[in-house]
N, C-alpha and C positions, 0 to 999 in steps of 0.2 A: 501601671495604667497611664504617668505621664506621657508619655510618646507611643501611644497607643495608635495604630495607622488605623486612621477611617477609610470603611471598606464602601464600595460602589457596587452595588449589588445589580444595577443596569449596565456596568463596564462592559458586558460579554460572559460566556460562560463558566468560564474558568472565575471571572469574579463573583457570578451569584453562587458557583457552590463554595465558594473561599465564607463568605458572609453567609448563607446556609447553617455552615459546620461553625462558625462562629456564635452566632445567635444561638444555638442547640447548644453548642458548650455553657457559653453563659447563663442559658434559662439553670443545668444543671450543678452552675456554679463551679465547671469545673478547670485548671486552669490548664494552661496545652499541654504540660507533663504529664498531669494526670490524666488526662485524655490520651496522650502518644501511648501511655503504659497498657491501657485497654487494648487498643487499637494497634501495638505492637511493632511503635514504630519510636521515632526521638521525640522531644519538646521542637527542635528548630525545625522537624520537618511539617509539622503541625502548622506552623509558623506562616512556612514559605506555600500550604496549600489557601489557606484563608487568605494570603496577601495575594494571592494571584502570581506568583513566584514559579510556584513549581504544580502544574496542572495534576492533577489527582489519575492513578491507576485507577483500573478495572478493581481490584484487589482490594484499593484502597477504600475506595467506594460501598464496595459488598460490607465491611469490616465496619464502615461506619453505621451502616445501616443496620449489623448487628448489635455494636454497641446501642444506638439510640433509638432500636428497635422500629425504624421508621421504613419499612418494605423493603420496596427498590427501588425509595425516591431516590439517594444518592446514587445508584446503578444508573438510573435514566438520566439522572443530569452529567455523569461523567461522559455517557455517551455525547452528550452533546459539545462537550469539553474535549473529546477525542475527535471528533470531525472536524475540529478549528485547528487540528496539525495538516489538514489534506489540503490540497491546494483548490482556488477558486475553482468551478464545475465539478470538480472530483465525484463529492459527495453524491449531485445528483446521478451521476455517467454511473455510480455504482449501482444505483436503484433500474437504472435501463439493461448494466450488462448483466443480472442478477434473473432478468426476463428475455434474456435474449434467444434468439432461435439461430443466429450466424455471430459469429465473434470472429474480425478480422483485426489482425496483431502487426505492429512492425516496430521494431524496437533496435538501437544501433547503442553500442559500448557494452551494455550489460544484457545480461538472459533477462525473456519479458517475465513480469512480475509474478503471472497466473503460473509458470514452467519452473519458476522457482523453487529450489529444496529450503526446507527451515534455514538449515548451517547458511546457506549461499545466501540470505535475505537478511540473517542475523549477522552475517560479515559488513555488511553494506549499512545497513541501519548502524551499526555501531561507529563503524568509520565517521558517517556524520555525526555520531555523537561525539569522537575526538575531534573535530572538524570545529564542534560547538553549531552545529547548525541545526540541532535539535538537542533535547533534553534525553538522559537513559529511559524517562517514560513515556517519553513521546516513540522511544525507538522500541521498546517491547508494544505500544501499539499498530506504531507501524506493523510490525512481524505478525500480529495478532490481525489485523483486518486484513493481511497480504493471504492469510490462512482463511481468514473467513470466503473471503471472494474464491479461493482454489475450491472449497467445498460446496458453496454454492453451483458454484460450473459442472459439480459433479453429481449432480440431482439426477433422479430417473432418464426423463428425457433431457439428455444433454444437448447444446447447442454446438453447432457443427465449429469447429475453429480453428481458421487459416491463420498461420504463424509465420512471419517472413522475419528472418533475422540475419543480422548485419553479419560479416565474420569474423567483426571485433569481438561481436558477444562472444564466441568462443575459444577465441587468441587471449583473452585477457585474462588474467591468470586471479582469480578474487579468492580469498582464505587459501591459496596454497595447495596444494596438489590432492589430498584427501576429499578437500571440498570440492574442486575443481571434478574431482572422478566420480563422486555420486550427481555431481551436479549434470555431468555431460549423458551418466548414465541414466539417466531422468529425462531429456533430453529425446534418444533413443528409445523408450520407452512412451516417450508421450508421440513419436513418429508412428509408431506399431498400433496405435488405438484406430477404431473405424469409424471416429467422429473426429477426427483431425486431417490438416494436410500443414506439414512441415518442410519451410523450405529455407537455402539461406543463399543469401547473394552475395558473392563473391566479391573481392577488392576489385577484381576484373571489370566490373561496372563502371568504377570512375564517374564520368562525370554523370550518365546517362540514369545514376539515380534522383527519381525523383522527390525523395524527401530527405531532410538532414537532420526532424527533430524525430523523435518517436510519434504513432499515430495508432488509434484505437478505433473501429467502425464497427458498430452495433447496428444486428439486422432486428427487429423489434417482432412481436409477432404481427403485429399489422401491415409488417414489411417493408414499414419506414426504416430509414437509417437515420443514425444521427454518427458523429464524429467528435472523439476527445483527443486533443494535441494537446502538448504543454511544453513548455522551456523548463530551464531552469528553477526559476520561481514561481512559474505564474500557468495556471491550466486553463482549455478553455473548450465548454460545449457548445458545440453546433449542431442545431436541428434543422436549420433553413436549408428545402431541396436542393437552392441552386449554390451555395457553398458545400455543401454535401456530396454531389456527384460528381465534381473535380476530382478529391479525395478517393473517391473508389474508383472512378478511370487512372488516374495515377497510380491506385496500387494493384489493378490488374493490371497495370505497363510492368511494373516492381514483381510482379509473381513470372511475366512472360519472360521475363529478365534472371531471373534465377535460375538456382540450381534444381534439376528436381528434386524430390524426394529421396530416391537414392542416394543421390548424390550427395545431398547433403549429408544423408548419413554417412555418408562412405567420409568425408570430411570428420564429422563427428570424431571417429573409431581413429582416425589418421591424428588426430588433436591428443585422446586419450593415451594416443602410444609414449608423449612425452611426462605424463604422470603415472605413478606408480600403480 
């Protein structure tokens, strides 16, 4: 108990369920051993969940709420400790594209998120975990809401969705030929649906593309739009008309500028002949 860290239970999320699972231990006296032992996990990881160290699984969560028998309090608070790995707007742009009735796509180096296979998303999530730019649980959540959002899209009436992709996404070679070949064949397969149109724009473009980050436009059922970009580090939503319809003139320039649909697939098929 000497150097016992005082926890801040207003720090953020990750800190109230850190002091939560803290306070719960204590009232039952017990100390993080014996709690890891229930809970099925070490004493240091115990540790570094209450310090705010290492943000709490889905898994994790459920397990504590059985030991301490307390619903799905800890469920609903990791939830909220699992959207503080998504970048600023992210969270909201989920709740917009989860209602949408048009989803337009453009994504340059990697395949866009929603066209992802498990393997191809759990290569890239991982990568940043040797990277250190996330934690291994931040990176099964990652893969875990990349999954929730493909299943959402796939609700009865689905929303129409233009895909325009770079043709680095499918030159770049992520997990290796296995993954690369269900990846591309997914791909192919999400061209052939009647609620998609697939296209991808060719290096041939050069300068006359007009965007160089990724770009997301959600058509709303009220038939507003709004637009998600993001960099590197930092995301951002836009709902305002007149920032808005730049973005969608620019990316029907980017559709009239591409390949068609065949074509792209016929690229596709031309890509897969170098994997097995």
């Amino acid at each position: 108990m000497v150097n016992r860290k005082e926890l801040d239970p207003e720090g953020g999320p990750v800190a109230a369920f850190g002091a939560r699972l803290r306070s719960l231990r204590d009232a039952r006296g017990w100390t993080q051993d014996e709690l890891a032992e229930r809970i099925g996990c070490t004493g240091s990881h115990i540790s570094a969940v209450e310090t705010g160290r290492r943000p709490p699984t889905r898994q994790f969560a459920k397990s504590a709420d059985s030991v301490f028998g307390t619903g799905d309090q800890f469920v609903r608070r990791s939830l909220s400790v699992q959207k503080t790995a998504l970048l600023e707007g992210f969270e909201e742009y989920l709740a917009h594209e989860a209602r949408a009735v048009e989803v337009r796509l453009y994504e340059i180096g990697i395949i866009s998120g929603l066209l992802q296979t498990p393997e191809y998303a759990k290569v890239l999530a991982g990568a940043a975990v040797q990277r250190g730019a996330i934690t291994p649980e931040q990176a099964d959540e990652r893969v875990s809401v990349l999954m929730e959002r493909q299943t959402a899209l796939a609700r009865g009436r689905a929303p129409m969705m233009f895909v325009v992709m770079d043709e680095s996404c499918i030159r770049r070679q992520v997990g290796g030929p296995s993954v690369m070949t269900e990846q591309l064949d997914r791909l192919v397969e999400f061209a052939s649906l009647p609620t998609t149109l697939f296209q991808i724009v060719s290096f041939d473009i050069g300068e006359r593309r007009p965007f160089n980050l990724p770009v997301n436009l959600v058509t709303l059922p009220s038939l507003s739009v709004v637009a998600y970009t993001e960099s590197q580090t930092q995301g951002h939503l836009e709902r305002d008309t007149s920032a808005v319809l730049p973005l969608l003139t620019a990316y029907h320039q980017l559709q009239a500028a591409s390949l068609t649909e065949a074509a792209s697939v016929a690229m596709i098929n031309e890509a897969r002949k170098g994997t097995p």
